[in-house]
C-alpha positions, 0 to 999 in steps of 0.5 A: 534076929535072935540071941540066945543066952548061952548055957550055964545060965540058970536062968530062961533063955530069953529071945531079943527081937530087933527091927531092921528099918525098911528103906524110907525108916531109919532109926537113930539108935538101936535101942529105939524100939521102932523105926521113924519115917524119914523127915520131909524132903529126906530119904533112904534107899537101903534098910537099916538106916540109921539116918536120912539123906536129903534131897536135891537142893535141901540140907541139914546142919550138923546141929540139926537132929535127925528127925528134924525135915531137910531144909533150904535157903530162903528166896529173896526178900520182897518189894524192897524200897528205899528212902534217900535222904542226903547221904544216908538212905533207909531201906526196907522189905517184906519177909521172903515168901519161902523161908526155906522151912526153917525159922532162923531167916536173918538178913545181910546187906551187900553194898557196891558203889558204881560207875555210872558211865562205865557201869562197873561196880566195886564193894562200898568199903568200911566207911559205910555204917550201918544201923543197927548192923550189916549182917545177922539182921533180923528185922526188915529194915536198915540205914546206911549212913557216910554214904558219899555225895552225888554216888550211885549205889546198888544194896543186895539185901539178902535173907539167909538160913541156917544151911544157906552156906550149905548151898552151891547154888546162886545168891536170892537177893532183891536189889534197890539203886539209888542216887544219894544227894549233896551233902555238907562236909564231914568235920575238919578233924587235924588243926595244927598250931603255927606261929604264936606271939603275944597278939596272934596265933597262926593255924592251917588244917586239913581239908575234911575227909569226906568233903562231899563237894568243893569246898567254898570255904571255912569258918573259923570261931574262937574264942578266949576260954570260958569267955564262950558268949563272946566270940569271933567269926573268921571266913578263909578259902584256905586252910590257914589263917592268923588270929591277931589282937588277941591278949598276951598270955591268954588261952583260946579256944577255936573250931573249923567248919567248912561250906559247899553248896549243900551248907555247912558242915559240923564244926570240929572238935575244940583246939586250945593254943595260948599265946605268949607272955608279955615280956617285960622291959628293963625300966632303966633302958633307955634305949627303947624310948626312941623306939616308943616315941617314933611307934607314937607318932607312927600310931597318930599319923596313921590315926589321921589318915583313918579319920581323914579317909572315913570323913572323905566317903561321908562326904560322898554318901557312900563308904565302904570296907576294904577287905582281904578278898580271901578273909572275912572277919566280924565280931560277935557279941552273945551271938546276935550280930549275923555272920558275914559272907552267909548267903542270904536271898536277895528280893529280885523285887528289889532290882530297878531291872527285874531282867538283872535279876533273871540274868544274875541268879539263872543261867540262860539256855539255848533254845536249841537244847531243850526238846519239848515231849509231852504236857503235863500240865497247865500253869498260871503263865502257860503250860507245863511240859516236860522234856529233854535238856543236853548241855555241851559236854553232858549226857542228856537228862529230862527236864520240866519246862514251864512256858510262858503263853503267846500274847503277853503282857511285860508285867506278866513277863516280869512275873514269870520269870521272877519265879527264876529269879528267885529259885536261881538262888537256891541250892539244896537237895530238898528244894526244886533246882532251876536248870535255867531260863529261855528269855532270848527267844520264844517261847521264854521258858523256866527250865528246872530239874524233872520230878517223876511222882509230880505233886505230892498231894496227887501223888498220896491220893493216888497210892493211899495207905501203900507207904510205910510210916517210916517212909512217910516220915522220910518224905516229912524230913525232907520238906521239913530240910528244905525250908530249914534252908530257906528259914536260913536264908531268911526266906519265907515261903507263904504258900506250903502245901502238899501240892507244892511239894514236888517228888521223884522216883526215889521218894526224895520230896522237894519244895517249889512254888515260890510265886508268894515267897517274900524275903524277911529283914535282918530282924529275925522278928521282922515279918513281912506284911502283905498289900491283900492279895489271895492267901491260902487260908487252909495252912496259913497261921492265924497271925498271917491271916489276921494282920498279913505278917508273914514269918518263918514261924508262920511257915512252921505253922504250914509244915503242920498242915502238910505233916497232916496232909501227907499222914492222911494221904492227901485229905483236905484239911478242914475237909469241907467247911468254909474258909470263914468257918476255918478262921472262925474255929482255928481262932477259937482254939480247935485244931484238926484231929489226928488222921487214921493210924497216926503215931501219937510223936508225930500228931503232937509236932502237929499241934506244936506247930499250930501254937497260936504263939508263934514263939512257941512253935518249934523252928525248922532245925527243931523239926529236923532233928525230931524227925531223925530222932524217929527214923533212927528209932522206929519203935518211938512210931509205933504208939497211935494216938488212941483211936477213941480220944480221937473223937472223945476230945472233939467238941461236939456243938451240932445235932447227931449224925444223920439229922438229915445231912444224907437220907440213907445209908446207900446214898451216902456210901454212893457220895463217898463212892463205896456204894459197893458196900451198901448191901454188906452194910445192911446186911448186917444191920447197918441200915440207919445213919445213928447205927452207921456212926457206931462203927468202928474200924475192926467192924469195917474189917469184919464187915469185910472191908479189907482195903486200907485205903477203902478203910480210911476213907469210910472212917474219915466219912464218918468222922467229918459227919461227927465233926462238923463245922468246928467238931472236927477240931481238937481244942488246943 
């Protein structure tokens, strides 16, 4: 166009030139002086634009500027998976393969708790928590924590974008279902007041909000205030109780927790009541001295039938306490004096008939129930198989059985099925759970819940360096809740290891194996010392294997070996030595390294656990709570142990590497079996043992060794040759 100054100007006329965008330019503002080619996935058809549009299924937020490309929601996350832990569970996935071209990806969570028999599906509601946050995510992992006990949830998990609410189409999310566990009651959170007199104070509550069972029943501990160390303990299966012989015109204080088969639940918040005064009498009423001379004699008539009663069973040899089937009461002084009605685990050795045992602790099944599909495997009586279970009443379900071979002995019998005896008394998410026994016909049988992933030792070797560390950990805390329970129940397990935990499709490990278990005395320092018999060198404590004293501390020691064998995926401890070279170096103080890529938090409860002192090892709760401290923190995984201390810290007593242990560079990478890379390893100059123990990890990634698990195996190689013996060892 042209535009002429009009006439009276004194000045030149002057001539403005403007462009007209062709279609495919457009130009924001007619003072730019050219025209721009419209942004990816935009266009215009007609000149003079002055924007462009977007193409089919890509958008442009208002905020956007117009030189900014078109953009589109992202796909979905990738490989999401899930880790249960009672009723919270951690999830976590891989960023979208197509953020959409825009970098603001952030990442919601739908929840819907669903019917199993009906298949329907409904929002979880406001009770689920989420950490850090349901929405506006922008990290790739969360939990949901209040989850209800024994419920089947699906989680959506999707990434969204600037222009997703731009988008008519269908939602991209990836989703995970998982089944949560049992779980202990939620505190009993309202108590209320009853009856008060100058002896007693009446109270009742309400069940707990989230009972997440039945309940079996609570506890009630109160205490005079500021007397703490010295309270009472009141067991009742009603929500109601009376606390007598208390003293006048005095101030309580009292805390409710209740129990189902998953344990006990936190205790509530403190309640004060105080009851009332005395009143005192006039001195000059005479009338209440009958009162008091008939309450006298009353007080010594029942005073000897107490006595005479107590004398009557001494002579018996027997005596026993009368109590209210409904409520228990016991004393407790500093806390020393063990709580009655807490379930204890009773030695079926102990029983004069070892089948009294098998018949009180396991339910027996019909033969006709079971199907028998397929062995998996070969135990110490007989086979192991696995199969389907349908109860009266109950879907179908799959089951592990183990059978008892043909030909045996009764002592045999006894053995097997003591196992049962034993398991039968347990009830924890974290510990194999017996479905029940076959002893009326044969096969005799041990029928117990069915663990997808098998051995967890198996299990890590076969998927090295595929786990998250956080769900590494997650596998740690559940081993580490399950003997929680056991040391609780004052039970020793005597044989930890990774390959008698056991795993399921969910990733929710849980501890078997209970042929060496024995029971500790009431004593929390009583241990229980062994007649020989075959132990475990590798995860047993040196004080066990010294004097055969097993306690629960001695299985603490244990938890460390598996917390190395699980963060190694499944190495053998101590690798190759000896077990005389193991109890040789553990004695002298050296305790194995940390495994590849290791957080520095984790290896430190490693060496806490092998303590020589046993006192000084952290206890099983200890470890709990550590555990959920990491996973509720994931950063605190993030620091490594230093790769170089690794090996600086180690003692080194023998010759170099390579003094003759493998001839070549090619015959050892064949004895590891990554004799594929022989021909990079020389290539690059690595053609002796001494240069072949300067490598480090970063080299391996140069080298072209990009596989985490062919990573790994190299180094631990590497370092076990530098460590033998006592070398591999750090010195505590």
């Amino acid at each position: 166009e042209r535009v002429l100054v009009p006439r009276g100007w004194k000045k030149k006329p002057v001539v403005l030139l403007f462009t007209v965008c062709r279609p495919g330019f457009f130009k924001a503002s007619p003072h730019s002086p050219s025209c721009s080619k419209c942004p990816p996935h935009s266009y215009t058809l007609d000149e003079a634009s002055t924007s462009c549009l977007c193409e089919e299924h890509y958008f442009r937020r208002e905020s956007d500027p117009p030189t900014m490309a078109c953009t589109r929601p992202p796909s979905a996350p990738r490989s999401a998976i899930s880790n249960v832990n009672e009723t919270s569970v951690f999830l976590e996935w891989i960023p979208p393969a197509d953020t959409g071209g825009r970098k603001d990806v952030s990442y919601y969570i739908a929840c819907k708790k669903c019917n199993s028999h009906s298949g329907l599906c409904e929002a979880c509601g406001g009770h689920v928590r989420y950490l850090p946050q349901q929405t506006g995510l922008k990290n790739t992992s969360v939990m949901m924590v209040d989850l209800l006990a024994h419920t089947n949830y699906t989680f959506e998990i999707e990434a969204v974008n600037g222009v997703s609410d731009q988008n008519p189409g269908a939602r991209q999310f990836v989703s995970v279902n998982v089944t949560t566990n049992q779980a202990a009651p939620s505190p009993v959170s309202s108590v209320k007041k009853g009856k008060i007199t100058k002896n007693s104070i009446s109270l009742s509550w309400q069940e707990p909000d989230r009972p997440n069972g039945i309940i079996l029943e609570y506890e009630i501990k109160y205490f005079e205030k500021d007397q703490e160390t010295s309270y009472t303990i009141i067991k009742s299966k009603e929500t109601m109780i009376t606390a007598d012989g208390l003293k006048p015109g005095s101030a309580y204080v009292f805390q409710i927790r209740a129990r189902t088969a998953a344990g006990y639940g936190g205790f509530s918040r403190r309640f004060e009541f105080e009851t009332s005064p005395v009143s005192v009498a006039a001195s000059s009423d005479q009338s209440q001295i009958p009162i008091i001379v008939v309450s006298v004699t009353v007080g010594v008539i029942l005073l000897a039938v107490v006595i005479g009663f107590l004398l009557s069973g001494r002579r018996c040899g027997y005596s026993k306490a009368k109590q209210d089937p409904e409520e228990e009461k016991m004393h407790f002084h500093n806390g020393h004096i063990k709580l009655p009605g807490v379930r204890t685990y009773i030695d079926p050795h102990t029983y004069e008939d070892p089948n009294q045992a098998v018949h009180e602790f396991a339910k027996e099944i019909e033969a006709s129930c079971i199907t028998i599909e397929r062995v998996i495997g070969a135990g110490e009586f007989g086979e192991v198989c696995s199969g389907r279970l349908k109860l009266q009443g109950k879907r179908e379900f799959p089951v592990a059985i183990k059978t008892l071979k043909v030909g045996y002995t009764e002592k045999q019998r006894r053995d097997f099925l003591g196992e049962a005896s034993i398991m039968g008394q347990f009830d924890h998410p974290n510990i194999i759970h017996l479905e029940g026994v076959v002893t009326k016909s044969k096969p005799v049988m041990i029928v117990t819940e069915y663990m997808e992933n098998g051995s967890l030792d198996t299990f890590l070797k076969k998927n090295d360096g595929q786990f998250t560390v956080i769900q590494l950990v997650g596998m740690l805390r559940g081993i580490a809740s399950g003997m929680k329970y056991l040391s609780d129940m004052g039970y020793v397990h005597r044989d930890l290891a990774a390959r008698n935990i056991l795993i399921n499709s969910n990733l929710v490990c849980k501890v078997s194996d209970f042929g060496l278990s024995r029971v500790l005395e009431d004593d929390p320092e009583a241990a229980y010392t062994t007649r020989g018999g075959k132990i475990p060198i590798r995860w047993t404590a040196p004080e066990a294997i010294a004097f055969r004293k097993f306690t629960s501390a001695s299985d603490v020691w244990s938890y460390g070996i598996v917390m190395w064998e699980v963060m190694s995926y499944g190495e053998r401890p101590y690798w190759e030595m000896t077990n005389q070279d193991v109890i040789k170096a553990v004695e002298e103080g050296y305790r194995l390294p940390s495994p590849m890529d290791c957080p520095a938090a984790l290896y430190q409860l490693m060496l806490d656990c092998w303590q020589k002192d046993r006192n000084s090892r952290p206890k099983f709760d200890e470890i709990v709570s550590m555990l959920d401290k990491l996973i509720r923190n994931p950063s605190s995984l993030k620091t490594l142990v230093n790769a170089s201390s690794r090996v600086s810290n180690l003692l080194v007593e023998h010759s170099p590497v390579g003094s003759g242990a493998y001839r070549s560079v090619g015959e050892w990478l064949e004895a590891i079996k990554m004799g594929r890379y022989t021909e990079i390893f020389m290539e690059n100059g690595y053609s002796s043992m001494d240069a072949v123990a300067q490598v480090t990890l970063e080299d391996l990634r140069r080298l072209g060794v990009t596989l985490v698990g062919h990573q790994k195996k190299i180094m631990n190689s590497l370092q076990e040759m530098k460590v033998q013996l006592v070398n591999g060892m750090v010195p505590l």
